[in-house]
C-alpha positions in Angstrom: 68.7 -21.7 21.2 65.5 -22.9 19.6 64.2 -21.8 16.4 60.7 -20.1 16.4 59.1 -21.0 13.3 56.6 -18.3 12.0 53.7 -18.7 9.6 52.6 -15.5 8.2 49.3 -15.1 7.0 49.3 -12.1 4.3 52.1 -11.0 2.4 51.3 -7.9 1.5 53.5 -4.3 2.0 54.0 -5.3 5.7 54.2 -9.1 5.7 56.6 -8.7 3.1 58.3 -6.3 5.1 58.4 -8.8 7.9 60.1 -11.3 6.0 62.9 -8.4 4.7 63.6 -7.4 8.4 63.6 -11.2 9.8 66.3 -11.8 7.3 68.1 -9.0 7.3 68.8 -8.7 11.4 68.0 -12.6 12.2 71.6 -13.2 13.4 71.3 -9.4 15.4 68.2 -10.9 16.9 69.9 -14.3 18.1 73.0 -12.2 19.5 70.7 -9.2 20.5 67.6 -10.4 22.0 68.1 -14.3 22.5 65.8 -15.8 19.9 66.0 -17.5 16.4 62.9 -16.4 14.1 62.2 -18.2 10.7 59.4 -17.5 8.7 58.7 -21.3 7.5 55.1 -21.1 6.4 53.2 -18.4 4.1 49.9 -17.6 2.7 48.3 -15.1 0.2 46.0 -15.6 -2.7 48.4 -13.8 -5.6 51.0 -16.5 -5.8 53.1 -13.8 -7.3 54.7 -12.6 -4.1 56.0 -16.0 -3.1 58.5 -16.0 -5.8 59.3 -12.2 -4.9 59.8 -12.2 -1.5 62.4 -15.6 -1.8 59.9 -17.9 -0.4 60.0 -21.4 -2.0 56.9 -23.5 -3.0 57.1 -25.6 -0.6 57.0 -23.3 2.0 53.8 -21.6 0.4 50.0 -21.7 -0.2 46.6 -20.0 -0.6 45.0 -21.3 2.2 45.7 -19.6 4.9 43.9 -22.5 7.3 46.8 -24.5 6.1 49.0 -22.5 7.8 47.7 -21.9 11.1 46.9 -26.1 11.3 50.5 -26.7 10.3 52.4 -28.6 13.1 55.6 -27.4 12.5 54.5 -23.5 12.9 55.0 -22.4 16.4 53.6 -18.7 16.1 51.4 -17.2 13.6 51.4 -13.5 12.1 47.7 -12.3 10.6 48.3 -9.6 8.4 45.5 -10.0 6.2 43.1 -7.1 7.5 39.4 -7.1 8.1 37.6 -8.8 10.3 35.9 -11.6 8.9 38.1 -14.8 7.9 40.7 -13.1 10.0 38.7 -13.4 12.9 38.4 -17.3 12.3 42.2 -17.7 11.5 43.3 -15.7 14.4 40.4 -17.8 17.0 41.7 -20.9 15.0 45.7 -20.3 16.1 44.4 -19.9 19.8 42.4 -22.7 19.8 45.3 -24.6 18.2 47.4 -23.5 21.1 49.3 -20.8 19.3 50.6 -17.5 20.0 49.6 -14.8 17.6 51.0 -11.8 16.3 48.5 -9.0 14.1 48.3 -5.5 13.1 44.7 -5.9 13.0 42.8 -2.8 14.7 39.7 -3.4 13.2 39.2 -6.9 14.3 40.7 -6.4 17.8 38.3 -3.5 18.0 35.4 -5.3 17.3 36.1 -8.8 18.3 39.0 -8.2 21.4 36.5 -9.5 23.8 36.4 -13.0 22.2 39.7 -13.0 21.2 41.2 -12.1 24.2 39.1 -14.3 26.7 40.3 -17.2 24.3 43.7 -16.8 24.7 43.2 -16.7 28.2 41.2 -19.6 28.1 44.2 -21.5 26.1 47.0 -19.9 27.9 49.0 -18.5 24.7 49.9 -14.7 23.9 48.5 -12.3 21.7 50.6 -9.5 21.0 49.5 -6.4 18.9 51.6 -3.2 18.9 51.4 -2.6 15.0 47.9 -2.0 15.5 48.3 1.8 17.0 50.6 3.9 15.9 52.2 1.6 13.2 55.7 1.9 14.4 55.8 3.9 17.7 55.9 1.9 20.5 53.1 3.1 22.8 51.2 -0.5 23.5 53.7 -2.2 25.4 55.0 0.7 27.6 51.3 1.3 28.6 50.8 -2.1 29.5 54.2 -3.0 31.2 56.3 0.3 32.4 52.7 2.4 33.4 51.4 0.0 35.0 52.2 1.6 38.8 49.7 4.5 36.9 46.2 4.9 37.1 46.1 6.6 33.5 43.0 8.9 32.9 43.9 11.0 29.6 44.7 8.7 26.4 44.8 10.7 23.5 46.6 11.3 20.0 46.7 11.9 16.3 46.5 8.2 15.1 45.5 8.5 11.5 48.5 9.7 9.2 46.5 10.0 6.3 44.4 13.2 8.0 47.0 14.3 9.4 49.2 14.8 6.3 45.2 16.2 4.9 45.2 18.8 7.8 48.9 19.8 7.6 48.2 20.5 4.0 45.1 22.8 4.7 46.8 24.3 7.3 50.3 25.4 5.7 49.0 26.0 2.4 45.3 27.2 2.6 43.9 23.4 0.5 40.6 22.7 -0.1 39.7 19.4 1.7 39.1 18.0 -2.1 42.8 19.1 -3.3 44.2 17.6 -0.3 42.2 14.4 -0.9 43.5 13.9 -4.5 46.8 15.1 -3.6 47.0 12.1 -0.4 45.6 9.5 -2.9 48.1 10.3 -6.1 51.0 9.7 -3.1 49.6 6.6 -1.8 48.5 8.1 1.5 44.7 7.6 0.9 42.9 4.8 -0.7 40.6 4.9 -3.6 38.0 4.5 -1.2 39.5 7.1 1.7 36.5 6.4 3.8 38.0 4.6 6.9 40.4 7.3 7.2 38.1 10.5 6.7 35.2 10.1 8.1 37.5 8.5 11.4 36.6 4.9 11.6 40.5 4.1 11.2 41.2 6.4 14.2 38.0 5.1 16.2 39.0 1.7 15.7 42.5 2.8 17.2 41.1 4.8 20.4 39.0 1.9 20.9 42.4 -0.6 21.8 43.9 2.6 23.5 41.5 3.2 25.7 40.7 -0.4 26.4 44.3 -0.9 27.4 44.5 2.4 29.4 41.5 1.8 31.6 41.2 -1.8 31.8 38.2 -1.7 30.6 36.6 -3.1 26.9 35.8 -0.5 24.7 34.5 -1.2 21.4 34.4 0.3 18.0 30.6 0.9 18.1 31.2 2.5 21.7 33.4 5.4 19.9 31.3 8.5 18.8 33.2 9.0 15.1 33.3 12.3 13.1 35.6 12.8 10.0 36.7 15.6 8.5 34.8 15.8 5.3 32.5 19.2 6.6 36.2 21.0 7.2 36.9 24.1 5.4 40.1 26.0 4.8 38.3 28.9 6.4 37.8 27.1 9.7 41.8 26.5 10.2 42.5 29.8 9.4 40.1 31.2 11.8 41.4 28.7 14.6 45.1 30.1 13.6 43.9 34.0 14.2 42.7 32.7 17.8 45.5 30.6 18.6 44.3 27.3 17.9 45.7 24.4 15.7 43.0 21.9 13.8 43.7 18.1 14.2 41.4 15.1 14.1 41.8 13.4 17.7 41.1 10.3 18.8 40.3 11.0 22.4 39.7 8.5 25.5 39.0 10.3 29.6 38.2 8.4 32.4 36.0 9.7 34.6 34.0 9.2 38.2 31.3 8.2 36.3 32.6 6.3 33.2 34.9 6.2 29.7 34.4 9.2 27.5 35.6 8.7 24.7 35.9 9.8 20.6 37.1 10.8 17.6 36.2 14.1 15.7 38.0 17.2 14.6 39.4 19.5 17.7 40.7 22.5 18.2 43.8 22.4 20.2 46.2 25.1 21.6 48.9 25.7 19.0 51.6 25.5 21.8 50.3 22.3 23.2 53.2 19.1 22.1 50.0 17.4 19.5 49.9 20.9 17.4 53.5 20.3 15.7 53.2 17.1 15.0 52.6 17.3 11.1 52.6 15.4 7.8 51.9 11.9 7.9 53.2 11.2 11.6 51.6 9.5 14.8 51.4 10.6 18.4 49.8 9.3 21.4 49.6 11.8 24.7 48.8 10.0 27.9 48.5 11.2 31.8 49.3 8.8 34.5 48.7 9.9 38.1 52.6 9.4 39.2 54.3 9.9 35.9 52.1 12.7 34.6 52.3 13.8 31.1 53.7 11.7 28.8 54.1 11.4 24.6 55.3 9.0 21.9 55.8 10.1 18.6 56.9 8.6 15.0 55.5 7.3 11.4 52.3 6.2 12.2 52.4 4.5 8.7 54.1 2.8 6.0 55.1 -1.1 5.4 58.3 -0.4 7.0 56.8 0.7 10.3 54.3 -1.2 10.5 56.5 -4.1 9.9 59.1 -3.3 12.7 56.3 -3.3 15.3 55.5 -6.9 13.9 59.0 -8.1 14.8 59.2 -6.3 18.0 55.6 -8.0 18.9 57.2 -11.6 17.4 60.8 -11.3 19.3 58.5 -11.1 22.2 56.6 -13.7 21.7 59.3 -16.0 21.0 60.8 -15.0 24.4 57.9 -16.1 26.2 57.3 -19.1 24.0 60.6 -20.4 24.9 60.0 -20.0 28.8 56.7 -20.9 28.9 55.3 -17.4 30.0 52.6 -15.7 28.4 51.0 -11.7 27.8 47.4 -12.1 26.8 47.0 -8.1 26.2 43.8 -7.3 27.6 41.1 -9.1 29.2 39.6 -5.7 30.6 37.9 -6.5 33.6 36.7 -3.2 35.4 33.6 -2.5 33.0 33.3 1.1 33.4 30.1 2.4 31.0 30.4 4.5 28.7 29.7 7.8 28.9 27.1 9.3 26.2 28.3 12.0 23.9 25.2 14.2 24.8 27.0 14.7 28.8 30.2 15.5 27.1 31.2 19.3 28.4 33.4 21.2 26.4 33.5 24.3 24.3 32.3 25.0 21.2 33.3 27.1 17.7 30.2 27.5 15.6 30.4 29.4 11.8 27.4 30.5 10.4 26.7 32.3 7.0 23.7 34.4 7.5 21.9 37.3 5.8 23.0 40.7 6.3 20.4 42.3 8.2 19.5 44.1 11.5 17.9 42.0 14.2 19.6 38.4 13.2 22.5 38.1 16.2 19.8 39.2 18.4 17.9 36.2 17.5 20.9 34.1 17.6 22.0 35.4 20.9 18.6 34.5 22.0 18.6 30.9 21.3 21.8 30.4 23.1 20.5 31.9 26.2 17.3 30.0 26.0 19.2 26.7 26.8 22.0 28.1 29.2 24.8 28.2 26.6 27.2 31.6 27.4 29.5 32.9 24.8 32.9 33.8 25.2 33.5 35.6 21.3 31.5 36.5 18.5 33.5 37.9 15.0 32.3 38.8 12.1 34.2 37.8 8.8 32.9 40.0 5.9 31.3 39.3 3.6 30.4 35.3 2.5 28.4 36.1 -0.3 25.5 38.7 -2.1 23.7 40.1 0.8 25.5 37.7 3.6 28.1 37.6 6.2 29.9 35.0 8.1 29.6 34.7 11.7 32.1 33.3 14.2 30.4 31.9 17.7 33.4 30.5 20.4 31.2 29.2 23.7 32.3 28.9 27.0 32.3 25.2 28.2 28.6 23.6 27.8 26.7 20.7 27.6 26.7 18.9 24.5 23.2 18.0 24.8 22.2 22.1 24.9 24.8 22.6 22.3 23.0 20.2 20.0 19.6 22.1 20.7 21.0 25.6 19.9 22.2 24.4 16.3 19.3 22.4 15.8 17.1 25.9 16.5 19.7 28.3 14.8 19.1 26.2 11.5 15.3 27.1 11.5 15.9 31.1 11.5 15.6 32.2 8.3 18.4 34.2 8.2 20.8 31.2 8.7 21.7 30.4 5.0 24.1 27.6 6.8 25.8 26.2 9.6 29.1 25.7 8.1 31.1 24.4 10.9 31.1 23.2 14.7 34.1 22.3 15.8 34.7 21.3 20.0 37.5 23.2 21.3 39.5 20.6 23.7 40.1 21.5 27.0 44.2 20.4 27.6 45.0 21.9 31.2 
């Protein structure tokens, strides 16, 4: 049995957790699953870790180019995030004829065209199933055991930091500021919580989902993004009276005429499989034309899950480095467009605080007939302040272009002290 000799660029939470589960279960591995990984080469810039994860100078340095242009390193790991010198290091391992491991979303979403057509062009792998989901295993099965599918629904709570947010709001009537504070002082959110609130992280993940799922490239500027800052505690407890659970999707159909596909809060069904899953867990709900619905669920996050998607991704690599086959991951030939936002049709659940006076739903109703748009509920919820009530619209399905127009006329009456929320009601039969 040959040794596969790994270089691992980053040695942070998960590349250290990489190195713990490589020597921890190395001889499992050889007995297990055939192959002999060593991590023989490392790179980070605080020298710090070298010395704490058992890793001898030698071995060590903090240039990560030294790494990837070392001989003696068969396959290279890029943990190091972002998408600018990753980008190079990960084109520079192709080029060098290596395979390549990551848990890079970001730079796989932005730069998987390039990437991919180069490691086709070089004939090496490129493995990436930390990068969705952190440790459930939904890449590979949608790319090996659903292949006899033609999938059209790819969908799923892929940011665990919302989600633990939401659950919060949900059980316990939060603010989304309390919720905030409360997911940074555990080490859910960052400092700067951006990528996960406002639903980059979770675009950035659709994105490879979809890409995957329909053959097709989908980038992250291709994914309509919507956070969940504007969320209220009010909103989840009005979609609870109805029914309905709160979560912030990440959403990818395929349709006759192209890819529709995003990321914003939805109201779901509370008896649908995505409403229970809570706290800081992952799923991904997929429909295949043969094997119909189908879900994976698990921690979404963490160093240690993140990390055993790494090995899983390197154990496979090393099996086709030793016979000489190769998984390139997606090259993503059909090129369906995508669809804009404005043709998306779907429901809608508008809150308004207006003033409390005779005559104002009859102007409201009348801007929703004006542009076609039927409703299906209106509620009152008492009072939201001196002289105002709160108002509760639920639409029949409608055209997000007309829906767009009735909020952008609503917020000229003068009786609309605010739109407070719009939230699209997803349709899950």
């Amino acid at each position: 049995m040959k040794t596969i000799r790994i270089g691992i660029l980053g040695l942070g939470v998960v590349g250290g957790g990489v190195i713990e589960i490589i020597n921890r279960h190395r001889e499992k591995m050889k007995s297990h699953a055939g192959v002999d990984l060593e991590v023989v080469r490392a790179a980070d810039l605080t020298t710090e870790r070298f010395a704490q994860l058992g890793l001898s100078p030698q071995q060590c340095t903090t240039d990560a180019f030294e790494v990837v242009n070392d001989p003696n390193v068969d396959i290279v790991v890029e943990l190091i995030g972002g998408v600018g010198v990753a980008r190079d290091l990960v084109l520079a391992a192709i080029n060098a004829g290596k395979p390549v491991v990551t848990a890079n979303k970001a730079l796989l979403a932005t730069y998987g065209e390039e990437i991919f057509n180069a490691a086709d062009a070089k004939g090496v792998d490129i493995r990436f199933e930390a990068s969705v989901g952190g440790g459930i295993p939904v890449l590979e099965p949608l790319t090996h055991a659903l292949t006899g599918n033609e999938i059209t629904r790819v969908m799923g709570i892929v940011n665990g930091t919302t989600n633990y947010m939401l659950t919060r709001m949900t059980d316990d009537g939060l603010s989304f500021d309390e919720v905030l504070k409360e997911a940074q002082d555990l080490g859910y959110a960052e400092a700067d919580p951006t990528a996960d609130v406002d639903g980059l992280d979770a675009a950035a993940k659709i994105a490879i989902l979809a890409s995957l799922a329909f053959n097709s490239r989908v980038t992250l500027d291709d994914v309509y993004a919507e956070g969940i800052r504007k969320l209220s505690a009010t909103d989840i407890e009005y979609a609870e009276e109805i029914g309905y659970t709160v979560k912030l999707l990440g959403i990818a159909n395929k349709l006759a005429d192209g890819i529709d596909v995003r990321v914003h809060p939805t109201m779901i069904p509370c008896n649908h499989q995505l409403a229970s899953v809570n706290g800081v867990y992952n799923a991904v709900y997929l429909t295949g034309d043969f094997v119909g619905d189908v879900m994976f669920f698990g921690e979404g996050a963490g160093a240690g899950a993140a990390a055993s998607a790494v090995v899983g991704d390197l154990v496979e690599a090393a099996r086709a480095y030793q016979s000489g086959n190769k998984v390139i991951g997606c090259t993503c030939t059909d090129n369906l467009p995508i669809r804009p936002l404005d043709t998306l049709r779907t429901r809608y659940c508008v809150r308004l605080i207006i003033e409390d006076k005779s005559g104002v739903i009859a102007q409201l109703g009348a801007v929703f007939a004006n542009y076609g748009v039927s409703l299906k509920s209106l509620k009152q919820r008492g009072a939201a302040g001196a002289g105002q009530v709160e108002f509760i619209f639920m639409t029949h399905e409608t055209l997000e272009a007309d829906m767009q127009k009735v909020l952008a006329d609503i917020a000229q009456i003068d009786a609309v002290h605010e739109v407070a929320s719009v939230l699209r009601v997803e349709n899950l039969d």
